[in-house]
N, C-alpha and C positions, 0 to 999 in steps of 0.2 A: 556551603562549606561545612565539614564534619566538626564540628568545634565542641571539645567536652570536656569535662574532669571527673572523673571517679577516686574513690577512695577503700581501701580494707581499713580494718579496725584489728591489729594483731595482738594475741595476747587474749584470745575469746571474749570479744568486745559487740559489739553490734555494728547496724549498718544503717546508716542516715544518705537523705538526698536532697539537693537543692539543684535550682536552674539558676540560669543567666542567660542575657541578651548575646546573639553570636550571628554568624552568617546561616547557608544553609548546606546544609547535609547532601552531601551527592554519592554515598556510598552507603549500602547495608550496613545496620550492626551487626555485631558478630553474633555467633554462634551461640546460643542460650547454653550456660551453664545446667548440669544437672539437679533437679529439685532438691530442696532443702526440708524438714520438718516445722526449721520456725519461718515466720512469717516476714514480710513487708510490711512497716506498721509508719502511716505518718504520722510526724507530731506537728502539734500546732502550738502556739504560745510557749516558743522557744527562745524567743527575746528579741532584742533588737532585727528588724527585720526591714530595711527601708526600701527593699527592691521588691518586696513581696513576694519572696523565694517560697518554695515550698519543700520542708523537711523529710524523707523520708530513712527510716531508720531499719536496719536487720540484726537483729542479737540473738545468736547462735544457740541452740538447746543447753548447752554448755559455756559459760563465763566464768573464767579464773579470779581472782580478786587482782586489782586495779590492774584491767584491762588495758593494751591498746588499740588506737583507733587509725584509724583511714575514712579520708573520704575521697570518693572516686566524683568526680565532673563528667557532666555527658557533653557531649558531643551538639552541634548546630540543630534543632530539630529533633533533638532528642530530649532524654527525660531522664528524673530517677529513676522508674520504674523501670525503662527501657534498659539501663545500664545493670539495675539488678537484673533481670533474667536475659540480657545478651554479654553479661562478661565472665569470668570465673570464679570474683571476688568474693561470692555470696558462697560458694563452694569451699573458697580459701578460708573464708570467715569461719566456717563451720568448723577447720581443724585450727587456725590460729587465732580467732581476734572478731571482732564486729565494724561493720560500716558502714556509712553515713554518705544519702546519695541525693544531692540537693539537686534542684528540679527549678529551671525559669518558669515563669509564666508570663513573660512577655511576647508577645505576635512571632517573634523570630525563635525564641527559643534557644538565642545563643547566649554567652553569659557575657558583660559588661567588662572587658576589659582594656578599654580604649578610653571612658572620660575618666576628667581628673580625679571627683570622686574615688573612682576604682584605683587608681593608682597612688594613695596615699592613705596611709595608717589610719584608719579612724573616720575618712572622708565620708563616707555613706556608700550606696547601692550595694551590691553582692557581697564583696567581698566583707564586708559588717553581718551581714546575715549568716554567711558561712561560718563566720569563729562566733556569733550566738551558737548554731549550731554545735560546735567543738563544745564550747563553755556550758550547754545542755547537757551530751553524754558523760562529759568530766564529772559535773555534779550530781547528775542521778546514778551513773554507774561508778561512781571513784574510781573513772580512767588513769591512768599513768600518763601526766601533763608530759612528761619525756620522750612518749614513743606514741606520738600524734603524729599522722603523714600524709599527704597530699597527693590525687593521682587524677589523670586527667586525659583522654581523648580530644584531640585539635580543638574545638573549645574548650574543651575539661581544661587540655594541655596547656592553650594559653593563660588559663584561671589557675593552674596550680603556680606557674613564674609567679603571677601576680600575688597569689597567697604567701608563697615564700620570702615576696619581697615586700609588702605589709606586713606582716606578721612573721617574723624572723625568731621572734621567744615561742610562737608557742608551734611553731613546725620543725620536727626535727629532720624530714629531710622529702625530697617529692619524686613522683616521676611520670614527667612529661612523653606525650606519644603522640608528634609532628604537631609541634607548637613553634613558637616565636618567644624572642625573648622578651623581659620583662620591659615595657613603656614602649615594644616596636608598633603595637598598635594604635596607640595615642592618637588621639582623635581634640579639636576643639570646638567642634559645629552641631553634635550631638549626635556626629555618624556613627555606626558602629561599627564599619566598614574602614579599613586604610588598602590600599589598591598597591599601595609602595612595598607596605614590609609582607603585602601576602603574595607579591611578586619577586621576593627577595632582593629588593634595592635600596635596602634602609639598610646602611653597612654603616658599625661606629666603631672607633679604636676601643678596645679590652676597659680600658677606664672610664671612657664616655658610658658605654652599660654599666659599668659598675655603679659611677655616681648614679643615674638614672634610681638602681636599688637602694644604695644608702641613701637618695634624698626623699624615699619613701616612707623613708622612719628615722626623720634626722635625730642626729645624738646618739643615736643606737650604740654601742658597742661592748655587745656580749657577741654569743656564739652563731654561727649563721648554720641554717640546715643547708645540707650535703644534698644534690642534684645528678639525676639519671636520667640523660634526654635521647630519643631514640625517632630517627627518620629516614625516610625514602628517600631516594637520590631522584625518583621518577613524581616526586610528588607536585602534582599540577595545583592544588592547594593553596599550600601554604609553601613555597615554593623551597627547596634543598638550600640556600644560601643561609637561611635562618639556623639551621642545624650550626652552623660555625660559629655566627654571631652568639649562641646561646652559649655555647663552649667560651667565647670568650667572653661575656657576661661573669659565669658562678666560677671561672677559674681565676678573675680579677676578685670578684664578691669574696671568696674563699681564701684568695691571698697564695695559691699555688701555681706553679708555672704552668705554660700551656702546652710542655714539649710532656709526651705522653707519658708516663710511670709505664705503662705496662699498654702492649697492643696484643690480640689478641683473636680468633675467629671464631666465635663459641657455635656455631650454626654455618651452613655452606651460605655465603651470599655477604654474611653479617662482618662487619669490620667493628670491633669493640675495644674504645682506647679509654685508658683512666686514669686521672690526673691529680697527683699529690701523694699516692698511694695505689700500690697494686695489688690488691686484695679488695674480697667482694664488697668492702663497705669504703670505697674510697671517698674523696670530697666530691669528686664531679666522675661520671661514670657516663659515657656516650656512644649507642649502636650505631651504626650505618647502616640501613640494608640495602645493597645492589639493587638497583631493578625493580623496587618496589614503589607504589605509588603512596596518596594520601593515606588508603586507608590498610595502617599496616599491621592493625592490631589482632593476634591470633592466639590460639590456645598457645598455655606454656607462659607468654611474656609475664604476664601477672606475675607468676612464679617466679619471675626473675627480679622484677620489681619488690619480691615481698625479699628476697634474698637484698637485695641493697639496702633494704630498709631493718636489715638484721631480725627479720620478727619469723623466720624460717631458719627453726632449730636445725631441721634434719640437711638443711644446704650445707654448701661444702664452705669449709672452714674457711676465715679472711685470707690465710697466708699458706699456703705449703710447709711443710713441717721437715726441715731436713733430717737425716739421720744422724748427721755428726758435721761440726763445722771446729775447723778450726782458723785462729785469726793472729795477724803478726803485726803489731802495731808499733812505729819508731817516730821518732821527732826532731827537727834541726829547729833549733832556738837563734835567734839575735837579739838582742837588747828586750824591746817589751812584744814581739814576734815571733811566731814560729812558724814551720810545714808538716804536717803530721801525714805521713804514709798508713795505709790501712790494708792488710792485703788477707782476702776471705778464700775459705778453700775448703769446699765442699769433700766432706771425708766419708758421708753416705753415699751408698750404693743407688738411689736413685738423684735425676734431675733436680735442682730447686728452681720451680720457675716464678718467679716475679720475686723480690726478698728486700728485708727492713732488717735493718743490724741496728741494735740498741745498743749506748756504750753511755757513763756519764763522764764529762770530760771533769778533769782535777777544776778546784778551784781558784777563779781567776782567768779562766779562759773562756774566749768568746770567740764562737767562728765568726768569722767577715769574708771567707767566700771558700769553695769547694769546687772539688771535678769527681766524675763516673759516679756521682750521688747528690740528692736535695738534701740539705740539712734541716730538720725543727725540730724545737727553739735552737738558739744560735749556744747558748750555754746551760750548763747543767746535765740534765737528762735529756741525750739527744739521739733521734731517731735519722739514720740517714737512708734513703731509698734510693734502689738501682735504679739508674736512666733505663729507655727502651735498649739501646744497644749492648746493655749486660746484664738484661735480666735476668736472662737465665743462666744458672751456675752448675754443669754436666758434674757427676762422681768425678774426684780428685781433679778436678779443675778448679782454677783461683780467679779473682776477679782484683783486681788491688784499685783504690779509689786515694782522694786527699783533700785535705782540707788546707787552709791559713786559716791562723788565729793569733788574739792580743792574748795575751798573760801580764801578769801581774808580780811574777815571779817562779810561778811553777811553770816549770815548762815540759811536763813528763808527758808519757803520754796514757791515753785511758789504760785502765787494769782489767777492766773485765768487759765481755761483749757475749750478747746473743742473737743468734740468726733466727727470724720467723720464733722468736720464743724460744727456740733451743738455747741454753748453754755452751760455748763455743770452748775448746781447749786452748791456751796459749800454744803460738806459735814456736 
């Protein structure tokens, strides 16, 4: 089986590698990147190490001060080194960041994410030697502990779930490429092997994986990193069922619904829906490709991965930027209740496609439920997002949405509103 995780380092950072225990490899890696000036360099005596992983690092001719990092996971049978000169990252590192490419050296070559160990904060094997690793480039290079990210080929891919869901503080966000979600591998015999969830028959409700993550690091409750999972429909692997399950894992983890923000075809074949938000840095971001198999990693994706992980200046902006919006907002009050109508109406000359209208509601008011938009937070400063069905807002076309809420007394309705960051005129 192709099983792996790789990582960029964005922010002119370097490049580190470690291995893990996986299946085996039945497809080529891809395509070697073009040569770099700096080097592959391992390190050793990077700290806690209980799987006996091995370090490989790439820091770019060029390092800005307190860099970010990536680490990219290889693949079943594969390697650090392997993932430095078969992926783009080492290229991408060169204009944005450094990474970090850990390397198993166990018989299999896949990385451990099936015993318990592996699936709990702090347990032992891999995933303890991989955040030595992180906790090495933070302290010798004064990385930026904010913009650390995980990335990962079918075993990378299943080690990045796993990283994100150990270590929740110090990932701020990953992306998986034809993995399985986090604890589907779970094993208790010492196999590394599960036959069930790499056949896509390990199906749990949206909360059953979620707990699975939160009981990985119980008590937890800060911020979780944002997830970008992408698979073949044709994948003999790790089979196409997994792709759903993993959507409904980090869309329960993340606390967003699962009905899409924004769907999308960025490439002929590819179906790309994203959940919480429709703009490139959303919570959970998920490709489809028609027709493709296990091994679907090709020039370009990295790029797209570095774009989610916000560390690619020159990508395109989180939200479309309208020309002019204007918005007409009214309210019917009863006792400690009300209905607030919202109606948005696109007064530039171009489309807005996907859109967040920002308003703060007076205080005292608390939404308790909404239509043709998601609302977060429920009070204050609230951001509400177009469902699939209205994302898009044509020149002088409206879209009107609504909300119920308690009040306390005020029952006006919001004063001011921006679309995609524009300033909107009153209605």
């Amino acid at each position: 089986m192709f099983l792996g995780v790789f990582g960029v380092l964005a922010s002119l950072l370097a490049t580190l590698l470690l291995g893990a225990p996986g299946a085996v490899a039945r497809e080529p890696a891809p395509r070697a990147p073009e040569a770099s000036a700096a080097a592959l360099t391992e390190v050793t005596g990077f700290g806690s190490n209980p799987s006996d992983l091995q370090m490989y690092l790439y820091v770019p001719d060029s390092v800005t001060a307190h860099p970010a990092v990536v680490v990219a996971v290889h693949y079943c049978t594969g390697s650090g080194p392997a993932m430095y000169s078969g992926t783009e990252w080492a290229s991408l590192a060169d204009r944005y960041g450094f990474v970090v490419y850990p390397s198993v050296t166990r018989a299999s070559k896949c990385f451990d994410v099936s015993s318990p160990q592996a699936l709990t904060r702090g347990g032992g094997s891999d995933p303890v030697g991989i955040r030595s690793m992180v906790d090495w480039v933070v302290r010798t290079y004064a990385a930026d502990t904010g913009r650390v990210f995980a990335t990962g080929i079918s075993s990378g891919a299943m080690m990045t779930n796993v990283l994100l869901g150990d270590y929740p503080d110090v990932f701020a966000a990953g992306a998986a490429f034809s993995g399985v979600p986090f604890g589907c591998f779970a094993t208790t015999d010492g196999s590394e092997w599960n036959s069930a969830c790499s056949g896509g028959t390990v199906l749990r409700t949206p909360q059953e994986w979620g707990a699975l993550v939160r009981n990985a690091y119980p008590g937890y409750s800060g911020p979780r990193p944002r997830m970008q999972v992408w698979h073949g429909t044709e994948d003999d692997v790790l089979r196409y069922p997994n792709f759903g399950e993993e959507i409904d894992q980090w869309t329960d983890v993340l606390g967003v619904g699962r009905t899409p923000a924004a769907t999308d075809s960025p490439q002929s074949g590819w179906t790309r829906t994203r959940y919480g938000a429709t703009g490139d840095r959303a919570p959970v971001e998920a490709i489809s490709l028609q027709g493709v198999g296990h091994n679907l990693y090709a020039g370009g994706m990295a790029a797209r991965a570095l774009t989610f992980f916000g560390l690619d200046a020159s990508g395109p902006a989180p939200q479309p930027q309208p020309g002019g919006c204007r918005v007409t907002a009214t309210t019917s009050a009863w006792n400690t209740g009300l209905t607030g109508s919202v109606t948005i109406t696109n007064t530039g000359t171009t489309r807005v496609e996907g859109w967040r209208l920002d308003f703060t509601l007076p205080s005292g008011q608390t939404v308790t439920n909404g239509w043709g938009a998601t609302y977060a937070p429920a009070s204050g400063a609230v951001t509400a997002t177009g469902a699939a069905y209205n994302a898009t807002i044509a020149p002088n076309a409206s879209v009107t949405i609504g909300y119920q809420a308690n009040h306390t007394g005020n029952s006006s309705a919001p004063a001011a509103f921006s679309l995609n960051g524009t300033v909107c005129g009153a209605g």
